[in-house]
Structures are given as structure tokens and as C-alpha cells.
Backbone as JSON, one array per atom type, in Angstrom:
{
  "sequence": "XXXXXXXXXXXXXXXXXXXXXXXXXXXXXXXXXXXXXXXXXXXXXXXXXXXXXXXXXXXXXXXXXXXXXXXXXXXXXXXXXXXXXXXXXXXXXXXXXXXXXXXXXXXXXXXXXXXXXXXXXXXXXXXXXXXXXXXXXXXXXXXXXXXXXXXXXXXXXXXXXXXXXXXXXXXXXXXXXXXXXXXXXXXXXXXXXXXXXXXXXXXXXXXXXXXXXXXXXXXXXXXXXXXXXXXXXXXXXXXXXXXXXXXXXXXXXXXX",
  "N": [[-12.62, -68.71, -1.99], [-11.3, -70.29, -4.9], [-11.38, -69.85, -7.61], [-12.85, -67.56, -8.22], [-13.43, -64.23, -7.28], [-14.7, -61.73, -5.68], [-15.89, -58.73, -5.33], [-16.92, -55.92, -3.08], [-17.79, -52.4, -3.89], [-18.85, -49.92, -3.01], [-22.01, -49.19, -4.37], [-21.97, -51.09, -6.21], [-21.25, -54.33, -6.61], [-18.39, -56.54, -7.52], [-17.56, -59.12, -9.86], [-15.2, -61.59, -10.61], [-13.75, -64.43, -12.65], [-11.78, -66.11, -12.08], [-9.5, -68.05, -13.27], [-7.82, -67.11, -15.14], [-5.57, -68.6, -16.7], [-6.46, -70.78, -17.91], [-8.36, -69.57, -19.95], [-10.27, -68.97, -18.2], [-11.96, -71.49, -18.12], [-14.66, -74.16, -17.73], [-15.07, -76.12, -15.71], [-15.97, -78.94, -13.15], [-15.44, -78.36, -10.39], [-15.15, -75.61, -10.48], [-17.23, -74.67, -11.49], [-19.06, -75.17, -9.26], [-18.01, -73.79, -7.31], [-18.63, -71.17, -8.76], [-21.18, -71.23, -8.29], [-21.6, -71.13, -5.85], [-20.57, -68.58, -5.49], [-22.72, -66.77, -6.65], [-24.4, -67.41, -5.36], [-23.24, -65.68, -2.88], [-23.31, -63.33, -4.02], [-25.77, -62.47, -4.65], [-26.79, -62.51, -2.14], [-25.44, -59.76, -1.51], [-26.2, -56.39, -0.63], [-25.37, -54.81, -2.6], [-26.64, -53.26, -5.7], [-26.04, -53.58, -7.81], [-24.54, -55.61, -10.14], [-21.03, -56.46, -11.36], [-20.03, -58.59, -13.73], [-16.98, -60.46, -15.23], [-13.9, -61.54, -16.5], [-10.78, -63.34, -15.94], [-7.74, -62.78, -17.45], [-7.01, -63.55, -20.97], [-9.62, -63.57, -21.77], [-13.15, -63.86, -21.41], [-14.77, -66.08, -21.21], [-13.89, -69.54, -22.08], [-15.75, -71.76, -21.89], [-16.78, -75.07, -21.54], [-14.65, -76.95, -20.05], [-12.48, -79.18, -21.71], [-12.29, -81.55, -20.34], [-13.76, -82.17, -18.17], [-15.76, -83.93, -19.31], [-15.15, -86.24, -18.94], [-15.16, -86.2, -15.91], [-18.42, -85.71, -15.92], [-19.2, -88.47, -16.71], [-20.94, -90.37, -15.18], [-24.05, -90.72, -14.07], [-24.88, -89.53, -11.8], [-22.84, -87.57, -11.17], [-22.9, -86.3, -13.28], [-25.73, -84.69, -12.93], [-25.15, -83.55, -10.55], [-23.01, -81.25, -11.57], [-25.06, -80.42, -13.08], [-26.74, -79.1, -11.65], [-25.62, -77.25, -10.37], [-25.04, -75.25, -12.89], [-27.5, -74.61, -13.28], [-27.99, -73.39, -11.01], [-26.36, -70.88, -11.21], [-27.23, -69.59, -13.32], [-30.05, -69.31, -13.29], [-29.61, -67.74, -10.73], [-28.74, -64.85, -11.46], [-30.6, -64.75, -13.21], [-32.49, -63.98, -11.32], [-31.75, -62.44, -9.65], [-32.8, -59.7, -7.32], [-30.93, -57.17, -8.71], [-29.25, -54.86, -10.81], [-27.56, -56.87, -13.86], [-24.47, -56.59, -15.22], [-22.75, -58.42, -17.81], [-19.35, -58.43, -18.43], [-17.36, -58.64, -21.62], [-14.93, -59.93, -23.19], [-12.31, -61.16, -25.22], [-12.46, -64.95, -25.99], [-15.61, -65.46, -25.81], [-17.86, -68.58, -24.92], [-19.84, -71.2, -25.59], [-21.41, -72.58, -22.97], [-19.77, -70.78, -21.35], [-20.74, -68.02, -23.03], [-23.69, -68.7, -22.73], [-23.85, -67.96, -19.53], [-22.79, -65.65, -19.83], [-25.35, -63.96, -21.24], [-27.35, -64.61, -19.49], [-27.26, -61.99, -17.77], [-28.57, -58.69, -17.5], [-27.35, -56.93, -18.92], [-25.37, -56.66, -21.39], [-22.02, -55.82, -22.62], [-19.07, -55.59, -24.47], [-15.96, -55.94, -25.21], [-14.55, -54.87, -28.78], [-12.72, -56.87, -29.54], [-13.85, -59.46, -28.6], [-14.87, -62.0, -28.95], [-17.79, -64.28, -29.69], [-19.58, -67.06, -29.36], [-21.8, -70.43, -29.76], [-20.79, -72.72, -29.6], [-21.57, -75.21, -29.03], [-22.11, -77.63, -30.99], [-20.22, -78.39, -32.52], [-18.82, -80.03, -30.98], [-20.65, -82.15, -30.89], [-23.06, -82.02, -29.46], [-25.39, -79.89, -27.27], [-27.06, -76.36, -27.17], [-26.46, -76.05, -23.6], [-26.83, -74.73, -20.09], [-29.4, -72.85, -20.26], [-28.98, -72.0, -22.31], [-30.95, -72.42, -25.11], [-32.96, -71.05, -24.5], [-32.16, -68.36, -23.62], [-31.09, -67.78, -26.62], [-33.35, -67.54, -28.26], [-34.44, -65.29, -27.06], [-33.18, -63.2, -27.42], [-32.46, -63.64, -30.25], [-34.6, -64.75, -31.9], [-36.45, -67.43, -32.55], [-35.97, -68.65, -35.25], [-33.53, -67.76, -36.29], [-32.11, -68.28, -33.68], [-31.99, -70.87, -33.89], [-30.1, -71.2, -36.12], [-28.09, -70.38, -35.54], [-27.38, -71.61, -33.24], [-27.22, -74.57, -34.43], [-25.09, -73.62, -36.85], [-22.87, -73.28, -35.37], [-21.94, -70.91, -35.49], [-19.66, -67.98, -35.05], [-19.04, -64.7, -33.87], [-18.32, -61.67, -34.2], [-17.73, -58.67, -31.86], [-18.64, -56.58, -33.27], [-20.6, -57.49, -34.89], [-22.44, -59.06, -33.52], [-23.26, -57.47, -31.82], [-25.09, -56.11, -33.74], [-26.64, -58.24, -34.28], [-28.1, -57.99, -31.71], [-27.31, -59.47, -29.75], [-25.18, -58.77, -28.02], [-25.96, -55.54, -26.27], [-23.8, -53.19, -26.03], [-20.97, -52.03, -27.34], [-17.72, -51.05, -26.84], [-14.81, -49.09, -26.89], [-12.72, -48.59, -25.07], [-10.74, -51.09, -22.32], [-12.65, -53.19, -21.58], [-13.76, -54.0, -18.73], [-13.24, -51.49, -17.2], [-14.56, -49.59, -18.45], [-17.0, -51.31, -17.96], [-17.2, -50.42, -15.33], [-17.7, -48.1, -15.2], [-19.87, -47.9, -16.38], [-21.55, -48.65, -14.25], [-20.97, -47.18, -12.34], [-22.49, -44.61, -13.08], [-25.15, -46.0, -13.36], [-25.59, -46.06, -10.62], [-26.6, -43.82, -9.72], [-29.34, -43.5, -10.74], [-32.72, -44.4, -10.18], [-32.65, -46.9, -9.17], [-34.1, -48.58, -7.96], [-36.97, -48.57, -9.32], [-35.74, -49.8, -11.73], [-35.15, -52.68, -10.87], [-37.51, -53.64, -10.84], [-39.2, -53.4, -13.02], [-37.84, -55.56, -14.38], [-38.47, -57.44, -12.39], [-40.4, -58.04, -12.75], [-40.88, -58.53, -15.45], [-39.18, -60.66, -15.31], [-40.13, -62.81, -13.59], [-42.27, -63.68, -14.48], [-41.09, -65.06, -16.93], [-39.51, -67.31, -15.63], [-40.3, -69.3, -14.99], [-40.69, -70.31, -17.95], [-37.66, -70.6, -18.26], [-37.05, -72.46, -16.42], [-38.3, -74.68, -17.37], [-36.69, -74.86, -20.16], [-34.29, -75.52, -18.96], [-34.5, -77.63, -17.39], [-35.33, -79.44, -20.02], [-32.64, -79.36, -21.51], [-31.04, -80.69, -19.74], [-31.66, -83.41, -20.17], [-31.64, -83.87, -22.96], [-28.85, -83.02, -22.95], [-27.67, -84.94, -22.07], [-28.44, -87.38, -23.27], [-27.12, -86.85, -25.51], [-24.81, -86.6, -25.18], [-23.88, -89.55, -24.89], [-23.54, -90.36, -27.16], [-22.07, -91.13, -31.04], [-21.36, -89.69, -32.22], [-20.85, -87.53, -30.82], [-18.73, -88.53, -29.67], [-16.86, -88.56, -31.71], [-16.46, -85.93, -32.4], [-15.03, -84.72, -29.9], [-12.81, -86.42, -29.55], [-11.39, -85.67, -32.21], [-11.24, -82.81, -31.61], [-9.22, -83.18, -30.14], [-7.28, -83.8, -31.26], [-6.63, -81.84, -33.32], [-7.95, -81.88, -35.66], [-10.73, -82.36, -38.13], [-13.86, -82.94, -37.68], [-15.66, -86.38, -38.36], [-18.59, -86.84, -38.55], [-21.61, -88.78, -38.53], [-24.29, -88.38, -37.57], [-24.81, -90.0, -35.79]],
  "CA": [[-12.81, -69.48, -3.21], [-10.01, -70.89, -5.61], [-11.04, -69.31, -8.86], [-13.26, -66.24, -7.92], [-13.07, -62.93, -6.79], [-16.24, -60.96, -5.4], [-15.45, -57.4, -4.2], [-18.16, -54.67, -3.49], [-17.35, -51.31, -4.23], [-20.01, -49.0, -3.13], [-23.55, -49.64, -4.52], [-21.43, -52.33, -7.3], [-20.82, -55.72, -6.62], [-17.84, -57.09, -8.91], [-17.85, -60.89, -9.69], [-14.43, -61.9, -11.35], [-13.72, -65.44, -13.02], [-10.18, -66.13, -12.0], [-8.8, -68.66, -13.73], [-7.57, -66.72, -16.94], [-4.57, -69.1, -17.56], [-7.06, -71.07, -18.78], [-9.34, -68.75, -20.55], [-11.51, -69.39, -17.49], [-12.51, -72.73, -18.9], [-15.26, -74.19, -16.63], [-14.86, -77.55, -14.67], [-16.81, -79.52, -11.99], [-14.98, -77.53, -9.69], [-15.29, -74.33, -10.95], [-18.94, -74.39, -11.47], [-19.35, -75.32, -7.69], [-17.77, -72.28, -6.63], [-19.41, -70.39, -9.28], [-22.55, -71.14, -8.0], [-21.61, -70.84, -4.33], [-20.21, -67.37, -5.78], [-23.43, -66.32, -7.61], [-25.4, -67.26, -3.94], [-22.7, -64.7, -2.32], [-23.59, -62.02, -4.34], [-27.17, -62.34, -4.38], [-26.85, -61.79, -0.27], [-24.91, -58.79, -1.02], [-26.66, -55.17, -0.58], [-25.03, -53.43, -3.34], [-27.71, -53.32, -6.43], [-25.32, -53.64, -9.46], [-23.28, -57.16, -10.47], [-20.48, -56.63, -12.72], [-19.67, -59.92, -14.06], [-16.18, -60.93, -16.1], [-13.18, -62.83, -16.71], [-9.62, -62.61, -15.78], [-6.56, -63.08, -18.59], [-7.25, -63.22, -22.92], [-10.77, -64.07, -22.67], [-14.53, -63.91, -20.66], [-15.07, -67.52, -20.81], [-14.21, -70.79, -23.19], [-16.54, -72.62, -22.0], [-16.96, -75.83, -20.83], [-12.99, -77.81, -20.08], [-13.2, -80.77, -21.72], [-11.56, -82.69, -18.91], [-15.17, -82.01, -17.47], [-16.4, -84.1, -20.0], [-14.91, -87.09, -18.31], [-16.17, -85.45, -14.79], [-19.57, -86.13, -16.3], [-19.42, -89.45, -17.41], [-21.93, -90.86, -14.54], [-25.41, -89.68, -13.97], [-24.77, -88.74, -10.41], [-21.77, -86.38, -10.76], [-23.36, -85.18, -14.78], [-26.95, -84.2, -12.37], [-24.33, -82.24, -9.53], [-23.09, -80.3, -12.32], [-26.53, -79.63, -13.87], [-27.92, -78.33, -10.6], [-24.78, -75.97, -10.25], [-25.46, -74.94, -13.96], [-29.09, -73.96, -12.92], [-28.65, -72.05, -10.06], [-25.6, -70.15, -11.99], [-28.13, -68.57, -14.4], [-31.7, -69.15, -12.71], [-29.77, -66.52, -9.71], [-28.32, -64.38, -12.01], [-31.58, -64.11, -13.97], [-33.76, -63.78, -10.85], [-31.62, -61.45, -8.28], [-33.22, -58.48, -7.05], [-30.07, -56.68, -8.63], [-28.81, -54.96, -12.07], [-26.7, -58.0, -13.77], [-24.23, -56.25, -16.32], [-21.66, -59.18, -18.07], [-18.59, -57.36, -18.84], [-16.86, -59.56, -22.23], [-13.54, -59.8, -23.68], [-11.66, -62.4, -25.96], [-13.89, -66.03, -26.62], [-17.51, -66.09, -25.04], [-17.7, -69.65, -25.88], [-20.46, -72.4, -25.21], [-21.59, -72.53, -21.45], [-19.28, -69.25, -21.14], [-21.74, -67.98, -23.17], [-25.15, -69.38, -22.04], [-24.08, -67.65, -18.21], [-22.65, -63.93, -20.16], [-26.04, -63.82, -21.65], [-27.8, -64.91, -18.39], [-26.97, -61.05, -17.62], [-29.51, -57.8, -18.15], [-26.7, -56.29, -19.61], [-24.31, -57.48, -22.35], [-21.26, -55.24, -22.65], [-17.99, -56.14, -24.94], [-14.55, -54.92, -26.56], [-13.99, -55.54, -30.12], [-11.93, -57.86, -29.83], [-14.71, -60.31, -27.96], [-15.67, -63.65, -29.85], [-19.31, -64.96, -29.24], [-19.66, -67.97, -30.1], [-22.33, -71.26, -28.96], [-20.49, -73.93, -30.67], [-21.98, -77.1, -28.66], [-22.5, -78.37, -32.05], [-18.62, -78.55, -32.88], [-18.49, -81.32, -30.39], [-22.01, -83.16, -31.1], [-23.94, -81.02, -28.42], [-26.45, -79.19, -27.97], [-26.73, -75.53, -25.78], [-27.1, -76.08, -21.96], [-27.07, -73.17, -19.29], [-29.87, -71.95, -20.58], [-28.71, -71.3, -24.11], [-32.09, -71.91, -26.04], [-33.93, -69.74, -23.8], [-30.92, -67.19, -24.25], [-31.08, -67.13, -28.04], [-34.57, -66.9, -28.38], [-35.02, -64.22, -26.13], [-32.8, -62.35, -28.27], [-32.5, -63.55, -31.45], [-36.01, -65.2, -32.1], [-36.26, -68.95, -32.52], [-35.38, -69.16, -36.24], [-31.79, -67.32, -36.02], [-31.39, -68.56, -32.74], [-31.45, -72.16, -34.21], [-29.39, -71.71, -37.11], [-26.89, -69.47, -34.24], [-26.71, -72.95, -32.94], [-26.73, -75.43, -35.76], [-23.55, -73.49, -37.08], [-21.56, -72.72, -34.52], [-21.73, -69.29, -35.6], [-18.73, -67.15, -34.35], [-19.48, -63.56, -34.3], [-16.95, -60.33, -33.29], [-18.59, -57.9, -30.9], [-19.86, -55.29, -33.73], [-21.57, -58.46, -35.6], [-22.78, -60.04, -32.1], [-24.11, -56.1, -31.02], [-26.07, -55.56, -34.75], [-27.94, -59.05, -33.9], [-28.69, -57.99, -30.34], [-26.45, -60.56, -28.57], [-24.82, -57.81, -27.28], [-26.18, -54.12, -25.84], [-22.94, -52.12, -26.22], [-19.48, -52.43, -27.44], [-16.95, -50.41, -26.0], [-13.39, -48.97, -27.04], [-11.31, -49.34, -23.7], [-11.13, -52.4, -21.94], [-14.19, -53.26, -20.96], [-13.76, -53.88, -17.43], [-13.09, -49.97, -16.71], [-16.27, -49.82, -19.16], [-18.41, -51.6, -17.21], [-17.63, -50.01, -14.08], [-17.8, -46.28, -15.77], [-21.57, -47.66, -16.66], [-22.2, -48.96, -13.06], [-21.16, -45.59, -11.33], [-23.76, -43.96, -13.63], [-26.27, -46.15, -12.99], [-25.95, -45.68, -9.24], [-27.32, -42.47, -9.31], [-30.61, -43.75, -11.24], [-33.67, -44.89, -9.66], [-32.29, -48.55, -9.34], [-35.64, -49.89, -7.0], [-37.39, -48.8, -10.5], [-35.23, -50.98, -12.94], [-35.48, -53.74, -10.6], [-38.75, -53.86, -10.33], [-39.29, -53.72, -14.0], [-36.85, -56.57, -14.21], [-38.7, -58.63, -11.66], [-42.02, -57.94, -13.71], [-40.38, -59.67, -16.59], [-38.17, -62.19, -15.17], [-40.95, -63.91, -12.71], [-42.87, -64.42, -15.9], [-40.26, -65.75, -17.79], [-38.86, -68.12, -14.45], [-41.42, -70.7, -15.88], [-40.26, -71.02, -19.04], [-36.33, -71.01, -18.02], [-36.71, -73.75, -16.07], [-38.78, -75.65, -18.6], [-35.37, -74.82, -21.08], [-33.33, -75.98, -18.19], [-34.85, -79.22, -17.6], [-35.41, -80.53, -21.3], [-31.84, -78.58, -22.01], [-30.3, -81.83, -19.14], [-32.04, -84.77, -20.59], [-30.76, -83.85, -24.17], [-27.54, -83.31, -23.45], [-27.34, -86.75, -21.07], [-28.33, -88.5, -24.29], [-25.96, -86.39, -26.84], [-22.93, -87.24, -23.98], [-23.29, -90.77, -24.98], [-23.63, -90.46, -29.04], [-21.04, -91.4, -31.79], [-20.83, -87.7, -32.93], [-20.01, -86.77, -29.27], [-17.07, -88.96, -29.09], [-15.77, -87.93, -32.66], [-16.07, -84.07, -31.6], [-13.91, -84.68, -28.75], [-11.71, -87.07, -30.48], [-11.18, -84.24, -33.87], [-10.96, -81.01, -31.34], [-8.3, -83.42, -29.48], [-6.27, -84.14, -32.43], [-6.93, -80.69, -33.82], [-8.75, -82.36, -37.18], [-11.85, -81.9, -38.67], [-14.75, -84.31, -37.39], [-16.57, -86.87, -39.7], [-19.91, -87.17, -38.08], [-22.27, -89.51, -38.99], [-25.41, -88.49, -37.64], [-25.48, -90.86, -34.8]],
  "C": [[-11.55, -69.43, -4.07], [-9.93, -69.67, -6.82], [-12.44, -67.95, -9.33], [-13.02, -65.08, -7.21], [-14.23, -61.99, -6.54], [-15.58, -59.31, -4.38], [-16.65, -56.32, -3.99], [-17.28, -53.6, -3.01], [-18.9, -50.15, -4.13], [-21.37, -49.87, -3.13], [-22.95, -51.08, -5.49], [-20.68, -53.24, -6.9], [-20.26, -56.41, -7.46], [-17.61, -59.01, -8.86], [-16.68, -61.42, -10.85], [-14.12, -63.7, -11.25], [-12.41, -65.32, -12.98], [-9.17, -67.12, -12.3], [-8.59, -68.31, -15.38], [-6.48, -67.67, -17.25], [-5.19, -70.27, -18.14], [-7.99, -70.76, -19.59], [-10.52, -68.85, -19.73], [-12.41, -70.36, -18.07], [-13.35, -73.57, -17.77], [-15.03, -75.93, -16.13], [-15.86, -78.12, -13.85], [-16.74, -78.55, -10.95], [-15.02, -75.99, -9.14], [-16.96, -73.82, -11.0], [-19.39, -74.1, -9.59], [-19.16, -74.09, -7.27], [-18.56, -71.32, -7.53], [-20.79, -70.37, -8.69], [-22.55, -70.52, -6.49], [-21.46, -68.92, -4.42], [-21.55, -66.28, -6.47], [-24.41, -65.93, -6.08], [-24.9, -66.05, -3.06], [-23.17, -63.01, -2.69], [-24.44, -61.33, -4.46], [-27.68, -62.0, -2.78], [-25.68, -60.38, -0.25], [-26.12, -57.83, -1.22], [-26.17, -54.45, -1.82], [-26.01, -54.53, -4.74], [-27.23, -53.77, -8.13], [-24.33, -54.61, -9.44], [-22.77, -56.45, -11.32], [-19.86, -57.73, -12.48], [-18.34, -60.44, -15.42], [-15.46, -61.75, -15.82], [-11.73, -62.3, -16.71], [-8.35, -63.29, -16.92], [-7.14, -62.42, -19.83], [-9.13, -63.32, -22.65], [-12.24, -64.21, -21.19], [-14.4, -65.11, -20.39], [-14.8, -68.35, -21.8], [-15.09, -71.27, -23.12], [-16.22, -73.92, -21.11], [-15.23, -76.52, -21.24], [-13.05, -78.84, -20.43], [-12.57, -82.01, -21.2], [-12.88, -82.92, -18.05], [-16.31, -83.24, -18.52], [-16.38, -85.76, -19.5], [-15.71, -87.05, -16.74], [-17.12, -86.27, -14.83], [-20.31, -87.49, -16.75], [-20.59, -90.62, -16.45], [-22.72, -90.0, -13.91], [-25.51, -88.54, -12.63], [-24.36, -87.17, -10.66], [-22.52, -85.32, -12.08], [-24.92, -84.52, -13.3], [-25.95, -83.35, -11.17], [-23.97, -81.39, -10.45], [-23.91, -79.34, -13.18], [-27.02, -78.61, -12.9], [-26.82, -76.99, -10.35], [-24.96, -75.14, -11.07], [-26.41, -73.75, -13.54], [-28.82, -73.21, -12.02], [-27.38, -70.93, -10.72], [-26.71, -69.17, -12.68], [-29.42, -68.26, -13.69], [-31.17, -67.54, -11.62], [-29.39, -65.48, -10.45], [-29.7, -63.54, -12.67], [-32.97, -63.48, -12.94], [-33.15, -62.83, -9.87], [-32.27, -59.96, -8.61], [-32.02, -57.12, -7.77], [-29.66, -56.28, -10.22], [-27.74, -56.23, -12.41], [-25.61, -57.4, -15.16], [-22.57, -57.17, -16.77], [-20.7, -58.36, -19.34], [-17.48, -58.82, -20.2], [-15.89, -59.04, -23.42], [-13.16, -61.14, -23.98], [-12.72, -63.26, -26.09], [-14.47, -65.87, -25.53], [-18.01, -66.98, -25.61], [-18.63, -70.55, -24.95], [-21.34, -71.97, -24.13], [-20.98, -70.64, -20.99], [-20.45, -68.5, -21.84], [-23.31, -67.63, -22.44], [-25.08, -67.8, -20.57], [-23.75, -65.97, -18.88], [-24.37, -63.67, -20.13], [-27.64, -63.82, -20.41], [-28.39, -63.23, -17.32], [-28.72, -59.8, -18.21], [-29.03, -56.99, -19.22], [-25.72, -56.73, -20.59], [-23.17, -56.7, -22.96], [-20.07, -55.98, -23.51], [-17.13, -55.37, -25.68], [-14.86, -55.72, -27.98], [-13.94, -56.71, -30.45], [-12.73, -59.6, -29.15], [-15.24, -61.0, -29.09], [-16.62, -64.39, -29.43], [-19.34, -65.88, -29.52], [-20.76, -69.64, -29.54], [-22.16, -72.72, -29.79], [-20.19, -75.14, -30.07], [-21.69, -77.95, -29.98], [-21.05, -79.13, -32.77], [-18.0, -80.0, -32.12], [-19.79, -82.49, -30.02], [-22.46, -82.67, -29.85], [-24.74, -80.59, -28.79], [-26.46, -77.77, -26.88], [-27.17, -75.53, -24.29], [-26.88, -74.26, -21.26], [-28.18, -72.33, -19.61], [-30.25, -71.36, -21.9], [-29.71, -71.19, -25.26], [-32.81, -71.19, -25.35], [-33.22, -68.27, -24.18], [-31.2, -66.51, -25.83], [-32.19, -67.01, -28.37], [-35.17, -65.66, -27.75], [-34.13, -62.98, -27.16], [-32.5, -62.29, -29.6], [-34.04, -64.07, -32.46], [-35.31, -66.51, -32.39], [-35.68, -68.94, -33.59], [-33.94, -68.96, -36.28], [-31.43, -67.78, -34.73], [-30.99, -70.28, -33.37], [-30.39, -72.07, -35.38], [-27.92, -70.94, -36.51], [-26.41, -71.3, -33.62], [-26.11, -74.02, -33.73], [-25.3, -74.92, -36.43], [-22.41, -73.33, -36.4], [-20.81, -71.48, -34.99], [-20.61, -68.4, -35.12], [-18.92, -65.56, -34.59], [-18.81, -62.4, -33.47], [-18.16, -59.43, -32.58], [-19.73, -57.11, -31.72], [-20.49, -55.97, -34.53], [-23.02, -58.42, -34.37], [-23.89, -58.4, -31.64], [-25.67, -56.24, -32.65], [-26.87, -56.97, -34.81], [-28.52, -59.41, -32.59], [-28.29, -59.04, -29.52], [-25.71, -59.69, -27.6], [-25.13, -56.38, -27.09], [-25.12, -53.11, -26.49], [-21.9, -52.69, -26.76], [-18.79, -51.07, -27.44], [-15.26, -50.6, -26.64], [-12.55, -49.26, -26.14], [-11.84, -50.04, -23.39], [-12.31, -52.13, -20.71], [-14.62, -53.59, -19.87], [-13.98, -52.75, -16.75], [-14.21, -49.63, -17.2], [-17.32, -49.69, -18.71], [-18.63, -50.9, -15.73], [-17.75, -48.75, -14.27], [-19.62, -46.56, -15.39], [-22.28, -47.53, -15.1], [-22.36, -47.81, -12.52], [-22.4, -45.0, -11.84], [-24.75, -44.16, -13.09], [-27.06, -46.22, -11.67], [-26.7, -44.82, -8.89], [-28.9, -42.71, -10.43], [-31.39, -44.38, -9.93], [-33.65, -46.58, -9.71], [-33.42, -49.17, -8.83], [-36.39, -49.93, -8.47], [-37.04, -49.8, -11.48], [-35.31, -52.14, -12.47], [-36.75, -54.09, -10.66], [-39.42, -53.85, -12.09], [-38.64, -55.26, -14.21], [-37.8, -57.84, -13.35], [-40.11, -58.79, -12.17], [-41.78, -58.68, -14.81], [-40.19, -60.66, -16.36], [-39.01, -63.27, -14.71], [-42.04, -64.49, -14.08], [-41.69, -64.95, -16.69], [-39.41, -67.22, -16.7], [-39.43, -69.48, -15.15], [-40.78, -71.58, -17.02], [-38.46, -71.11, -18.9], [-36.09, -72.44, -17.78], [-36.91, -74.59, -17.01], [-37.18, -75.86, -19.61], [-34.47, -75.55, -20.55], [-33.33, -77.69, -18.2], [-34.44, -80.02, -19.38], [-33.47, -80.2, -21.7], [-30.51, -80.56, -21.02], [-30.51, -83.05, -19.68], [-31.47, -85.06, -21.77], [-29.56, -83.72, -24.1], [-26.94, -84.64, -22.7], [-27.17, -87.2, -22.44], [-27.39, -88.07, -25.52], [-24.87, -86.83, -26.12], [-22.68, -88.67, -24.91], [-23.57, -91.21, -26.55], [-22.17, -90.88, -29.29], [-20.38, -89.94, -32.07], [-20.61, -87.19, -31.56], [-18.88, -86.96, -29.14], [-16.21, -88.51, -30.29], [-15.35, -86.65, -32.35], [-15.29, -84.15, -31.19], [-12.52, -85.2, -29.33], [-10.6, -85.45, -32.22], [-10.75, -83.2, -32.86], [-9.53, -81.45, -30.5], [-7.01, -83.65, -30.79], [-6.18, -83.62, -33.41], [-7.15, -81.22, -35.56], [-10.04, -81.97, -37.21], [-13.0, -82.99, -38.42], [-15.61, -84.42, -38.48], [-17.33, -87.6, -38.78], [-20.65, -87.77, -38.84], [-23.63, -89.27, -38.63], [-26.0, -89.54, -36.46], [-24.57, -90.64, -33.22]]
}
């Protein structure tokens, strides 16, 4: 694969995003393999994902060269279904899932960190689900995401602002588990060793007691989560977004 990296190490299966010279910014392209990469790791044996990002930053988010990509139903529904199995395997493998995050966790980047059992980050890590910045709304998952951890009311007004929030904000409203002084790669694999020596069939199995009840309502999120953003793609306030974040100005949305 082009812009992944899957190594197992023992009982820990690492899952690196390898296009940091763009802040791992996600693509048509990129998704594909992500997904193909998500199916790889779910047929591995070792019990523990660690999941990050290689350069400044976890994830931007969605590239908005992808935005073009998307512009017919076909190719926007191939990228949805990559989307979905990105998070749906993530949220359903037999396997601890702990997303290791550094610099922006942005949008879609986002949505798939969160996708995780675990939510790990330095400091210096920027949360952020700011669909809304470009007349959007959160896909991958993302209202299932913030309700699950922030409850519906803060999760909507987490969206509606395009909220940005540093790790020790993002930890004290449960977006994130831990935050961590050294880089959080070495971090996450300190935690993994640990948790090798636990009763891992136990945590899964808790885990799959939750998740298969919750599978239901993912999808449900998933689905309505494609239809809304089909019809936000082709708004006025979609094309200003893009237009304003391209010509680094301030967009004057109208509401339509």
C-alpha cells in the first residue's frame, strides 16, 4: 500500500497513516487503501490496534481535492462505502482499538480517531469536527461519535461551532481517555505492552457486548450521515466554504 504501514509486533498490531507531508489528508485514494488496510488488520492475530499518523499531525481530514473526486453519485457512494467499513471494522473487530493523536484531528480524521476504544493524545493535539466551516455536516460516523461521548446536546453545539479543542480541553469533555507527555506514539505502545499481559479475551468480549448493540444504530448514523451530506455537497454554503478556505477569507453564508 502507497500511504500505509501495518506492522505486528508481538500481541500489537500497528496501523500507521503515511502520508504526513500532507498532514495525512484523506483522498479517494487514500480511503481505499485505508479500508483495504483496516480489512488487513482485522485478519491479523495480534489483539491490540495501535492506530496513528505520520509527520505534524494524526489526520486533517478530508483533502479538498476529494471534494471534486466526489462530484458524481457513483464515485461520492465508492467513497461512502470505504468510509463505512473504515469505522464499522474498527468499531466491530474482535480486537483492542487504541488511536494514538498528535497535531490536527480534523473532520473525517476525527470521526475514524474516535471510531477507536481508546483515545490517547499529546498536548499539542487539536480536535476539531469543523464540517461546518465548509457548509457540512459530520460523516464517518461523527454524530454517533459525539453522542456517545459527549451526549446529544454538546455534541451538537461540538458541531455547529466547529469547536477546536487542545488535548487537556478535548480529555476534560471525554473526547479523549488520556493525554500523555512524550510523544504519543512510544505512549501508546508503552500502554499496549501493558495491556498484553491483561485478560484481553475479557475486554473483548465486553467490547463485543456493547458494540453488537450499538452496530444498529451506527449504521442507521451512517446511512442518514450519506444522504445529508450528498445534499449539503451541492448547496450555496458548500461552494462558499470551499471558495473562503481557498482564498483564505472568511465565508458569507447565506443559509442556502
Amino acid at each position: 500500500m502507497k500511504h500505509f504501514i501495518v506492522e505486528e509486533k508481538g500481541n500489537v498490531v500497528h496501523l500507521k497513516i503515511a502520508r504526513g507531508e500532507k498532514y495525512n489528508a484523506l483522498n479517494a485514494e487514500l480511503l481505499a487503501e485505508f479500508a483495504e488496510a483496516a480489512r488487513e488488520v482485522r485478519r491479523s492475530e495480534a489483539q491490540i490496534v495501535l492506530l496513528y499518523g505520520d509527520g505534524e499531525g494524526f489526520c486533517a481530514g478530508g483533502d479538498l481535492s476529494m471534494m471534486k473526486e466526489v462530484s458524481d453519485r457513483d464515485t461520492y457512494d465508492e467513497v461512502m462505502d470505504d468510509i463505512e467499513t473504515i469505522v464499522k471494522t474498527f468499531y466491530s473487530m474482535q480486537k483492542i482499538v487504541i488511536s494514538a493523536l498528535h497535531g490536527p484531528v480534523v473532520g473525517l480524521g476525527l470521526s475514524i480517531a474516535l471510531s477507536a476504544d481508546y483515545v490517547i493524545a499529546e498536548p499539542d493535539a487539536n480536535l476539531s469536527m469543523n464540517f461546518i466551516g465548509i457548509g457540512l455536516a459530520p460523516d464517518g460516523g461523527g454524530h454517533f461519535w459525539l453522542q456517545e461521548r459527549l451526549g446529544t446536546h454538546q455534541a451538537k453545539h461540538f458541531a455547529w461551532e466547529g469547536q477546536q479543542m487542545r488535548a487537556k480541553e478535548a480529555y476534560d469533555h471525554k473526547l479523549v481517555d488520556i493525554v500523555v507527555n512524550g510523544p504519543v506514539q512510544e505512549e501508546a505502545a508503552r500502554l499496549a505492552e501493558e495491556w498484553s499481559g491483561r485478560p484481553l479475551k475479557s475486554m473483548i468480549a465486553t467490547k463485543e457486548l456493547y458494540h453488537q448493540h450499538g452496530m444498529e444504530r451506527l449504521s442507521h448514523y451512517l446511512e442518514k450521515e450519506r444522504e445529508n451530506q450528498w445534499r449539503l455537497l451541492q448547496t450555496a454554503d458548500h461552494r462558499e466554504g470551499v471558495e473562503a478556505f481557498l482564498n483564505k477569507r472568511k465565508p458569507e453564508f447565506q443559509g442556502k
